[in-house]
C-alpha positions as CSV (number, residue, x, y, z in Angstrom):
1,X,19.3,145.7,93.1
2,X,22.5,144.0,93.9
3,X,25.9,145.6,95.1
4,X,28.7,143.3,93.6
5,X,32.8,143.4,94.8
6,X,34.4,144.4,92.1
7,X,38.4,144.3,91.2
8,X,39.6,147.3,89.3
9,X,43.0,146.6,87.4
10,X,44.9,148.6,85.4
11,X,48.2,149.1,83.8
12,X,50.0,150.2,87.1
13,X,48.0,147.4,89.2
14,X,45.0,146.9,91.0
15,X,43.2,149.6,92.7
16,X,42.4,149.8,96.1
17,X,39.1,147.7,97.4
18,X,36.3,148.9,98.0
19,X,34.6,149.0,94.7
20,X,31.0,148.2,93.8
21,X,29.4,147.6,90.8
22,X,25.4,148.1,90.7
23,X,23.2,145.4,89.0
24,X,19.6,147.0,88.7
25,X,17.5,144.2,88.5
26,X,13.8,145.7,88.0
27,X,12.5,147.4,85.3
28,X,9.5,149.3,85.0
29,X,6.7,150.4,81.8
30,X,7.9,153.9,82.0
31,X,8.1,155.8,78.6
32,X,5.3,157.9,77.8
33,X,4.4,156.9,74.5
34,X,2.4,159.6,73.5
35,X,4.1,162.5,74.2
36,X,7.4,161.2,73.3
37,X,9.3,160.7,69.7
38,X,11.8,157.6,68.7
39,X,12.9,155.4,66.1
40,X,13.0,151.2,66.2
41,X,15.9,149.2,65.1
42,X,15.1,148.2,61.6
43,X,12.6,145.1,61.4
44,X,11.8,145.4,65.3
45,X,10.0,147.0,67.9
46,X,13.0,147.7,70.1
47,X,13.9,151.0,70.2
48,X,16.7,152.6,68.8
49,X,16.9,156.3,70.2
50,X,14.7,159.0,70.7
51,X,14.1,162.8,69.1
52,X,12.2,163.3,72.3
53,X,11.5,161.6,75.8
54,X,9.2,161.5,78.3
55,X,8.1,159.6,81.2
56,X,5.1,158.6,83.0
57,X,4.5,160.6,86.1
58,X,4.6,158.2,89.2
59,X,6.2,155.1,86.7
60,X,8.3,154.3,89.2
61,X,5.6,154.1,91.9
62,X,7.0,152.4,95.2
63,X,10.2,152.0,93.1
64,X,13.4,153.8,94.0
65,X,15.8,152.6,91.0
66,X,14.6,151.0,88.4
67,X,16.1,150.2,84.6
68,X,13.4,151.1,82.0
69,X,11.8,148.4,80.6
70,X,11.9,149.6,76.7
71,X,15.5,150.9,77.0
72,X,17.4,149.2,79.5
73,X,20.5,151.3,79.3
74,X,18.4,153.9,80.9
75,X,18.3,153.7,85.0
76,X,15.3,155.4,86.6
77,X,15.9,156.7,90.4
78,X,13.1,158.1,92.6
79,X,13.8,162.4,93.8
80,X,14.1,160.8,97.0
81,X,17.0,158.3,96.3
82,X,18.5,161.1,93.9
83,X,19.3,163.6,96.7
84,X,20.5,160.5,99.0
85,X,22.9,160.6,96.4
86,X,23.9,163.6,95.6
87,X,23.5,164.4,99.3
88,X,26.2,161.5,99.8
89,X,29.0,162.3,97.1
90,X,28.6,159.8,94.9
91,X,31.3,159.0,92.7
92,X,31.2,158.4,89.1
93,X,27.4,159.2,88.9
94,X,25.5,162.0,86.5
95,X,21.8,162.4,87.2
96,X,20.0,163.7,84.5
97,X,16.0,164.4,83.7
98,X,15.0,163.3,80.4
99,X,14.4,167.1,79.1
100,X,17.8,167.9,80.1
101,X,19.0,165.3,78.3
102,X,18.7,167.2,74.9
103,X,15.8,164.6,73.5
């Protein structure tokens, strides 16, 4: 992944540096097609949204962030990089497993 500088403006001025954006750059097969339920954009294969999703155990092997390959607006961090997180007071950040998720 990459960690970019990012300038955050706004109608009272800039903010104060020190902001990050995140650019994921690997993606992983991670959806478990069997078990889980979704709908295609019309003509495609792409996937539109899900009634219900599920992931591979272990899809992230080695991995510890990851977008998913099928639906990249989905990022995929490791239990271990999850409680670094949380553990660290992450700003701005909601960690959610898929069955929490309402799907």
């Amino acid at each position: 992944c990459q960690l970019l500088d990012a300038v955050v403006e706004h109608r009272d001025g800039t903010a104060k540096a020190g902001w990050k954006l995140l650019n994921v750059t690997t993606a992983v097969q991670a959806i478990d097609h069997e078990t889980s339920e979704y709908s295609f954009v019309r003509g495609t294969k792409q996937i539109l949204g899900f009634r219900k999703l599920r992931y591979r155990p272990g899809a992230l092997g080695q991995v510890k962030i990851a977008r998913d390959a099928e639906y990249k607006s989905h990022l995929l961090v490791s239990p271990t990089l999850a409680a670094v997180l949380v553990g660290a007071g992450v700003r701005g950040l909601a960690l959610r497993r898929a069955e929490q998720m309402g799907l």
